[in-house]
C-alpha positions, -999 to +999 in steps of 0.1 A: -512-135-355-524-168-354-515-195-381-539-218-376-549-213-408-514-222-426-512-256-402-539-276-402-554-300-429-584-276-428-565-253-453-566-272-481-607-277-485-613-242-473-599-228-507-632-223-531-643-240-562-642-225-590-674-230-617-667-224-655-680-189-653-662-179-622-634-155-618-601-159-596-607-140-572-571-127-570-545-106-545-516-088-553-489-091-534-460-068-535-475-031-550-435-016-562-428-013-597-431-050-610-465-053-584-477-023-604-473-042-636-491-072-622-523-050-617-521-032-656-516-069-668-540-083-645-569-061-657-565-079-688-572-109-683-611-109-682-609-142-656-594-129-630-607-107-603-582-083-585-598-083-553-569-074-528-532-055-523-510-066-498-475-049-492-460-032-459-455+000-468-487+019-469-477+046-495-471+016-522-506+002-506-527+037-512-508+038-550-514+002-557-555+006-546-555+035-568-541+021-596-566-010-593-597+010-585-589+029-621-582-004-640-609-019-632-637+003-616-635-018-584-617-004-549-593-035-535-593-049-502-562-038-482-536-055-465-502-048-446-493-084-439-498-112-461-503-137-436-536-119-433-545-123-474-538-163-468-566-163-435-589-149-460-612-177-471-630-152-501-592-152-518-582-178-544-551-169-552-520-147-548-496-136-572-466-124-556-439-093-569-424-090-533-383-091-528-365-122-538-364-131-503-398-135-497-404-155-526-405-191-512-415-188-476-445-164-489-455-191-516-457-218-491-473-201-470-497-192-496-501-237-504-506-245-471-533-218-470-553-233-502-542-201-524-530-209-559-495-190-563-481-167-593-447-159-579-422-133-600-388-147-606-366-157-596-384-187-578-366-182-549-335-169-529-312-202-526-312-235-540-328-254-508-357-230-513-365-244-550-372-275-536-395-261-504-417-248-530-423-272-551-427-296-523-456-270-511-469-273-548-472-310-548-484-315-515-510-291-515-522-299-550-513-256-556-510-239-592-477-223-585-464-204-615-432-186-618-432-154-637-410-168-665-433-145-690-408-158-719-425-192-717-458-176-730-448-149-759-455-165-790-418-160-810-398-175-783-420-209-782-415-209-819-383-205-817-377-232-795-395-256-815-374-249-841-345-256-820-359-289-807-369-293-845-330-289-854-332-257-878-296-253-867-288-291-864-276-304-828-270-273-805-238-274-781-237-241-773-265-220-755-253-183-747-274-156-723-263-125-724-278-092-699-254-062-710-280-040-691-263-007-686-268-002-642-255+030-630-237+036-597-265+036-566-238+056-545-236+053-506-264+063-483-258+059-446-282+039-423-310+057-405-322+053-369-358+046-382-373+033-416-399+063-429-435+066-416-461+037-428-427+013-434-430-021-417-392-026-419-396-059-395-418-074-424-403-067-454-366-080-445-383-110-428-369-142-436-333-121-441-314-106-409-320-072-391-304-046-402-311-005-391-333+007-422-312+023-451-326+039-488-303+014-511-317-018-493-352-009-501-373-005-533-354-015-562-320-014-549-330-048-528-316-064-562-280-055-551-273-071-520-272-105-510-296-102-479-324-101-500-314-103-542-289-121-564-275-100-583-284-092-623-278-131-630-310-133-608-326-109-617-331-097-662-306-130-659-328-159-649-350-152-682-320-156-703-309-186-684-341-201-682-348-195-724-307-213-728-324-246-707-354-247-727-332-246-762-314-270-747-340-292-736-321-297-702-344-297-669-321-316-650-290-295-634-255-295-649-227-314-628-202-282-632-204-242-624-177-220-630-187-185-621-165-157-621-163-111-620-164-088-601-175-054-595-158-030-613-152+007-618-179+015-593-173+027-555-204+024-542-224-002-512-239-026-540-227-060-534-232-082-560-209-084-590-221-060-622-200-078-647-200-121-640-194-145-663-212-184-655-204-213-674-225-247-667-210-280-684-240-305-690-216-326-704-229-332-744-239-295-739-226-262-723-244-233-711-230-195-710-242-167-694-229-134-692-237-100-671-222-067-677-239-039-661-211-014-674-208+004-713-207-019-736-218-029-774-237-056-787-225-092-794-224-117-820-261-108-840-281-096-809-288-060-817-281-029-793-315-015-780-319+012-757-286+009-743-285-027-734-278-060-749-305-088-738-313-121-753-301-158-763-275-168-790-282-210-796-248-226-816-258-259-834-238-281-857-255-264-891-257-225-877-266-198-854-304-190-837-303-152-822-333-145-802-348-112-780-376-095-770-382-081-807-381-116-827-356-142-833-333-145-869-317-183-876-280-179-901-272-210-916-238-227-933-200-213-934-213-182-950-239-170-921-264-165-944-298-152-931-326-175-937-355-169-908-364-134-893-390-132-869-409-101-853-427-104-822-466-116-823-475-102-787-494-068-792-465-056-768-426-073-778-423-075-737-456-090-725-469-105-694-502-111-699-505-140-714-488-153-691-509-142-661-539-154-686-522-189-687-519-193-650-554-180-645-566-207-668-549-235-648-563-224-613-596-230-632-589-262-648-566-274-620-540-287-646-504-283-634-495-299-669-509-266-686-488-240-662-460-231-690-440-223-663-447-246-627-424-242-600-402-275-616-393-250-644-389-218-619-370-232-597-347-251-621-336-218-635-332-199-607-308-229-594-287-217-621-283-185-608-278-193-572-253-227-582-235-193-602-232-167-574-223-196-549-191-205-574-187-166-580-186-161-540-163-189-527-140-183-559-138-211-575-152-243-600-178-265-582-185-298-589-222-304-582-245-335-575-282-331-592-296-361-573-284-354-542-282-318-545-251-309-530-218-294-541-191-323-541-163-322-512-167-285-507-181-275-470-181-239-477-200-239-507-226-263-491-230-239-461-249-212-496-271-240-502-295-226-478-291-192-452-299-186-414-334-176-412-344-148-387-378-159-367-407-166-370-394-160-411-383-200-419-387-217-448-392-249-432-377-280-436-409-299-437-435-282-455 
């Protein structure tokens, strides 16, 4: 397939403009679980238009067009290759639930094409990534939101204003904690052929060949480092990403010391399914903690359904706890309980107004009004990848936020970026 369209300064002007009254003419990308959730939230938000699915395996394709043509009335256009949604001149924009490892190189492709980007977190697969996209953003004047969803539910903002407000006077201390119980995926052997309608070439793209097996596709994806990062990059990059807002940090920290393992569990996952990351911002520190085994709640975050998930903020004058379900502030020596906060959001786990806020900027063109651009994304998922770098070599890394590089350590520079397997490159000028 050509990409003509992707190259030339023609791309750019060809993307439409959008009157008051218009909708965003919009394509899904990715139709698994989370893809599936983009269309229910999607069909919400009365701006936007779900025009298209795109994904390379046909089954997920004829589920996703179902699912759309009974949210909304309307049969989507189908794709099996995005590159052909991006040579489509009737699409505005894409929003993106494909494998970590398509993140960046599909968003980019999706600037240079004129398309306005929503992209699921994490932003991207490695740190040199990050900064690909949000070159792509700027360049090619895109919308490119990350699907940081905690950015638009109501308690959480206010919970952060508090924090900048100091309700618990200066915070040192911002904790992330993902005690998501994971069960064992087993072993599965490789198979001399991915299943019928499967474009296995496509979705491992910018990652290496490998013979097609069951654990490396559909969810499982999350577990090896081909093409996912682990929990920390995964339920963990929310928790993360809420810790850097409390703390009003968007710069990086100078120090990552990540360690784990995985435990208990014989199985072909490779990431770790208990880590501990620690991030030293010098007048501040960042925790975050994953633990994918049994195990009870912490400090004043409750136990719900079997996991453990949300924020503790430590400040100079008390304690902020914040989930999904509300946040609670406990002040002085004795703890005591002064703020407790349900959820606003008709649902306590809600996307939509998220997808509603990035809608509203590909019509105003107002990167200040994203809640979460690319900058944000991509500062939080550097967390995570500066963690499993530390995690994987073994060791504390210094690291340098200007030049963004680890300091005097070769092997842990090498993780910055990965080998990518043609014509898949993220390039290096975008």
């Amino acid at each position: 397939m050509t990409r003509r369209t992707l190259l030339t300064a023609a791309a750019l002007p060809a993307a439409r403009v959008l009157g008051a009254n218009d909708k965003v003419n919009l394509t899904l990308i990715g139709l698994g679980g989370r893809g599936q959730d983009h269309a229910r939230f999607y069909s919400e938000v009365g701006a936007a238009n779900i025009a298209g699915i795109c994904d390379v395996n046909q089954a997920a394709r004829e589920r996703g067009s179902a699912l759309v043509e009974k949210l909304t009335g309307r049969k989507p256009k189908e794709y099996s290759d995005m590159r052909q949604v991006f040579d489509d001149k009737s699409v505005d924009a894409v929003s993106m639930a494909t494998p970590n490892h398509w993140h960046a190189l599909g968003a980019i492709w999706a600037c240079q094409a004129g398309k306005d980007v929503y992209c699921e977190k994490p932003a991207s697969h490695n740190l040199f990534e990050g900064r690909q996209m949000i070159a792509a953003a700027r360049k090619y004047g895109r919308m490119v939101q990350v699907g940081s969803q905690s950015r638009s539910i109501a308690h959480k903002i206010e919970a952060i204003k508090l924090l900048h407000d100091g309700v618990i006077g200066k915070v040192y201390l911002a904790k992330g904690l993902c005690y998501k119980r994971r069960k064992s995926i087993g072993r599965k052997p490789d198979q001399p052929a991915p299943p019928p309608g499967v474009d296995w070439d496509k979705f491992l793209g910018p990652a290496p060949m490998r013979p097609f097996n069951e654990l490396r596709f559909a969810y499982n994806w999350h577990w090896f480092w081909d093409t996912g990062n682990g929990d920390i990059g995964n339920q963990g990059v929310h928790e993360i990403d809420i810790a850097r807002w409390g703390l009003g940090k968007k710069e990086l920290p100078k120090n990552v010391y990540s360690f784990g393992g995985k435990f208990v569990y014989d199985d072909d996952q490779e990431t770790p399914n208990t880590q501990t990351a620690i991030f030293d911002y010098g007048d501040a520190q960042l925790e975050f903690e994953v633990r994918g085994l049994l195990t009870p709640e912490e400090g004043k975050l409750p136990f719900r359904g079997g996991h453990t998930i949300g924020n503790i903020f430590f400040g100079s004058e008390g304690v902020l706890v914040m989930d999904l379900m509300g946040y609670q502030v406990y002040k002085g020596e004795n703890h005591e309980k002064v703020m407790d906060v349900r959820y606003k959001e008709k649902r306590a786990w809600d996307s939509a107004p998220h997808m509603a806020n990035f809608i509203e900027a590909v019509k105003s063109r107002s990167v200040a009004g994203l809640h979460a651009d690319i900058e944000i994304g991509a500062g939080a998922a550097a967390l995570c990848h500066m963690a499993n770098i530390s995690y994987r070599v073994g060791r504390k890394l210094a690291f340098d936020p200007v030049a963004m590089r680890f300091t005097g350590d070769a092997e842990a520079n090498r993780m910055i970026t990965r080998d990518y397997r043609k014509p898949y490159v993220v390039p290096e000028k975008v």
